[in-house]
N, C-alpha and C positions, 0 to 999 in steps of 0.2 A: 568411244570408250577406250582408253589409253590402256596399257597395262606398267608395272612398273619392274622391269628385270636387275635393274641394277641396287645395289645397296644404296641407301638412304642416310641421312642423319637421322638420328630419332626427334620423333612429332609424338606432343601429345595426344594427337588422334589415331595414330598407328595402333592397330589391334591387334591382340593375341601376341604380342613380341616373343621373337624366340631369346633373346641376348637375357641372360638371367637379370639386368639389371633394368631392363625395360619392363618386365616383367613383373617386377616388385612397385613399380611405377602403376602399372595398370594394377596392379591387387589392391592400393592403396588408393586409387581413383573407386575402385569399385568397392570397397568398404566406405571411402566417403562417401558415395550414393545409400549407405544406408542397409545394402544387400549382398550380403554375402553369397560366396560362388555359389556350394550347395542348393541355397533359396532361391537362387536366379536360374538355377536349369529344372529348380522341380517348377516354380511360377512360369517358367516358358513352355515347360512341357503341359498343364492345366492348363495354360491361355492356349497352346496351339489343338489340343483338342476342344476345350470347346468351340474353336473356330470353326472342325470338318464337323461338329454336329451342329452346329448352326445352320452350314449349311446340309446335312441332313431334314434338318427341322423347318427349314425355310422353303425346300423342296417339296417335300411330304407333302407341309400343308398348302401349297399352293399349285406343283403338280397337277392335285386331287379337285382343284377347285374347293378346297372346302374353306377357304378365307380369301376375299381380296387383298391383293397387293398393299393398298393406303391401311386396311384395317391390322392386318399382319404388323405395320412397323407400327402405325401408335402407339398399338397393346405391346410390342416387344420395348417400345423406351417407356411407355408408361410403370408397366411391372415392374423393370428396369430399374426407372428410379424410384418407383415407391419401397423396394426390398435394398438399395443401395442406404436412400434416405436412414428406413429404418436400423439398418445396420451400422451408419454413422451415429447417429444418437446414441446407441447400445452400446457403442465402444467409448462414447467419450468424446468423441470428437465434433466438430462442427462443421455443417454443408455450406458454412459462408464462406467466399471465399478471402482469403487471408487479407489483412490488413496489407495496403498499399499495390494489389492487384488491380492491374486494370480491368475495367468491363469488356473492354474489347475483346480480353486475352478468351474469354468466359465463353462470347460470342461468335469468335471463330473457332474453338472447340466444339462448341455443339452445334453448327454449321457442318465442320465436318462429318461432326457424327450422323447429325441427318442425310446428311450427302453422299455417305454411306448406306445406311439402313435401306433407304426409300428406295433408289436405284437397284440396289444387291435383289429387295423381293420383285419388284417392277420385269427383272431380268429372268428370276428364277420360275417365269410362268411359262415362258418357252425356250428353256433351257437344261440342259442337263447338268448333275450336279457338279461333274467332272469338267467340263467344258467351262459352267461358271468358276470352277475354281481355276479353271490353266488362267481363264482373261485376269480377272481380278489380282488373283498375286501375279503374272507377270507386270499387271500395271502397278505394282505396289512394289516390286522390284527397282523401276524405271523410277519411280517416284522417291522411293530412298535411298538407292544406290546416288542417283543423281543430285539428289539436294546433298549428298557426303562429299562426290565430289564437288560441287558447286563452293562449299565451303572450306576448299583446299585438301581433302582427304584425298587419295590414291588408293585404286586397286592392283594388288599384285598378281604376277603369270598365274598363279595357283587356284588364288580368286576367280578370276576370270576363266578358267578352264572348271574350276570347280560351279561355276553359275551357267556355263555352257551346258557342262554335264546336267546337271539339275533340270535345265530348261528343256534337253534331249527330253529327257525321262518322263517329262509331265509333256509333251509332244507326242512320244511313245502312247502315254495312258488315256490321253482327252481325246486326239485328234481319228487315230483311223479309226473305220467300223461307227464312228457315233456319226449322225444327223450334223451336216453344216449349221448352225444358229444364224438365226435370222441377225440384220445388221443393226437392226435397233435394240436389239438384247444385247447384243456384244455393244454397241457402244453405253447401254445404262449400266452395265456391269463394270466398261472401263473408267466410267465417273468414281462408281463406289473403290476401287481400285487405287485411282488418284487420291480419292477423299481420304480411304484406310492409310495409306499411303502417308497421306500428311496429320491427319489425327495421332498417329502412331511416332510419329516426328514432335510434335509437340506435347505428348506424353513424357517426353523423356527428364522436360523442366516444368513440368504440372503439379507437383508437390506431394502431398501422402495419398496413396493411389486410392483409397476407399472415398475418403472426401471430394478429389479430384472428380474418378469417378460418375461419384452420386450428381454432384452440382453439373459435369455435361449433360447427363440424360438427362434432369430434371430442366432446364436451358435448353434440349432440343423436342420433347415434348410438345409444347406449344406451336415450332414447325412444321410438329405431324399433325396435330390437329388443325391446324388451316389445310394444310394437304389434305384429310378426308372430310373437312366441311367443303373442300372444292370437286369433289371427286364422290359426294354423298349421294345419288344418284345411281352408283355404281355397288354400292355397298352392299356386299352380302357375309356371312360367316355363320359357321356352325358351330357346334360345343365342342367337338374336334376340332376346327381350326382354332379356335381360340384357346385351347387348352394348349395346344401346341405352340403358341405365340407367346403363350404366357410360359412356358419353359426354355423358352429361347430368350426370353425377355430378363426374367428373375435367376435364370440358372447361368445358361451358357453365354447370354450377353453380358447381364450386370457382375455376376462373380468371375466370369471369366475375361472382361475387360479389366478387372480392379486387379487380377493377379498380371495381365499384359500391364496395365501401368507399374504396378510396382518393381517388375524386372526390367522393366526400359532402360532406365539411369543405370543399370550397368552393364548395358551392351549398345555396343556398336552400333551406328544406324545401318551401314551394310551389311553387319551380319544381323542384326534384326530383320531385315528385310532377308537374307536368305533364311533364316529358318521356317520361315514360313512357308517356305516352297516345300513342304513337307505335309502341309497341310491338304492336301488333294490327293495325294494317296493313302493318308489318314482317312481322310473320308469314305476313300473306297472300301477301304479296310472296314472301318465300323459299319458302312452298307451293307458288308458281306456278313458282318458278324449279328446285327439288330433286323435289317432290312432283307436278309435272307436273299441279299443279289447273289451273282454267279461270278465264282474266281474267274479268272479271264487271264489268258497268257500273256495280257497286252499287261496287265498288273504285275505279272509275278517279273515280266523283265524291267518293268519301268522305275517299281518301288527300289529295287537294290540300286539302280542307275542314282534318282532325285538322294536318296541318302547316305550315298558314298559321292555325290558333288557336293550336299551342303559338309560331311564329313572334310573333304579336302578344301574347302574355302575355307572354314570355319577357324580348324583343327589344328591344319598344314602347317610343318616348318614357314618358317619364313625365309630363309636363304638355304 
């Protein structure tokens, strides 16, 4: 990973410009996505908390044993898309997708989304919740940072100090004092990592984020149901685990992936990907607030660390 110290010519992909004239450039890229700045940091602030309760909620119930892995993701895309669905009709809108779309475009989005979902609870059964949150977004880091630069983008000294920092701070919080994770949680963790990684990449030109949306869940559905008709044998669930899949499904997956898509188109893929490094001390946080866990010193140095690195990537002058 290169950094870039020296001034540049301006690139349409340069983010956050400090030159007032680049600037006016991006404001007007990000009014033609549709989303004005305001909307774009309350939508990213709602997608990144429902993300640390997600995994809150994916924990809980499967911690406890009180849902299998395969049944936990069904019920969370099924709910998913049936309140997505409903909520497309209701607006007006339509779950088909747009005239001159391809099938394929449809099929690798809810690939990934399963590709996601499945592995994330498959991992979260012997896993902590802070631990699955460092693997996952550092891999969803690696996967969008990399696909910006692949595509000619560059990161700058500041970036790069400021994703250092970040990655410190979430090291600080997951790593001492917790249990090593066994190596097949960590690598189904880093599937779903990749997968978010690239689902969240291809959010960006996916269209009006509710329809969008509704049509992937309802598209990856059918791959969870072959996954617990292969795995039906193993199937167990309580009215507590399912009540909890159904809130992670309908609430903090469906509505809170439809506000992640609709802030996409106007940010960054690198810094999309760093914001979300914010999301695993988020979750600590709502732990301690709902789940009555124990502040930890490892918390209170790491949170000001991960949010003064995504502050100085994000934020930072540029020269």
């Amino acid at each position: 990973m290169s950094t870039c110290v020296q001034p540049r010519p301006f690139r349409r992909d340069s983010a956050f410009p400090s030159d007032p004239e680049e600037r006016a450039v991006d404001d007007s890229h990000a009014r033609s996505a549709g989303v004005p700045a305001g909307r774009t940091v309350a939508l990213t602030l709602a997608a990144l908390v429902s993300f640390a309760l997600n995994s809150l909620l994916c924990r809980a119930a499967l911690g406890a044993g009180l849902i299998d892995a395969v049944t936990f993701t069904l019920v969370r895309l099924a709910t998913g898309a049936a309140t997505l669905l409903l909520l497309a009709r209701a607006s007006g809108g339509s779950p088909l997708p747009p005239r001159g779309t391809s099938r394929s475009n449809l099929v690798a989005s809810a690939t990934a989304l399963f590709l996601y979902a499945l592995p994330f609870s498959l991992a979260y059964r012997r896993m902590s919740a802070g631990t699955g949150a460092f693997v996952v977004f550092c891999c969803v880091q690696i996967t969008m940072i990399g696909a910006d630069l692949i595509s000619g983008g560059r990161l700058w000294r500041r970036e790069v100090l400021g994703l250092g920092l970040a990655l410190l701070g979430l090291a600080v919080l997951t790593r001492p004092g917790l249990e090593s994770p066994d190596l097949p949680s960590v690598a189904l963790m880093g599937v779903a990592g990749f997968s978010w990684g690239i689902y969240s990449l291809r959010g960006r030109s996916g269209g009006p984020a509710l329809e969008a949306t509704a049509r992937n869940f309802a598209a990856a559905v059918p791959l969870a149901l072959v996954a617990w008709v292969m795995a039906l044998s193993s199937v167990r669930a309580t009215l507590s685990g399912l009540a909890l899949a159904t809130v992670s499904g309908a609430l903090t997956s469906g509505l809170g992936y439809v506000a992640w898509y609709a802030a996409l188109p106007a940010l960054r893929p690198k810094h999309a990907a760093l914001v979300q490094l914010s999301v695993p001390p988020l979750a600590s946080v709502l732990g301690i607030l709902f789940l009555h866990e124990q502040l930890t010193t490892r918390l209170l140095l790491a949170a000001p660390m991960i949010l003064a690195g995504i502050a100085l990537a994000v934020f930072g002058p540029k020269r």
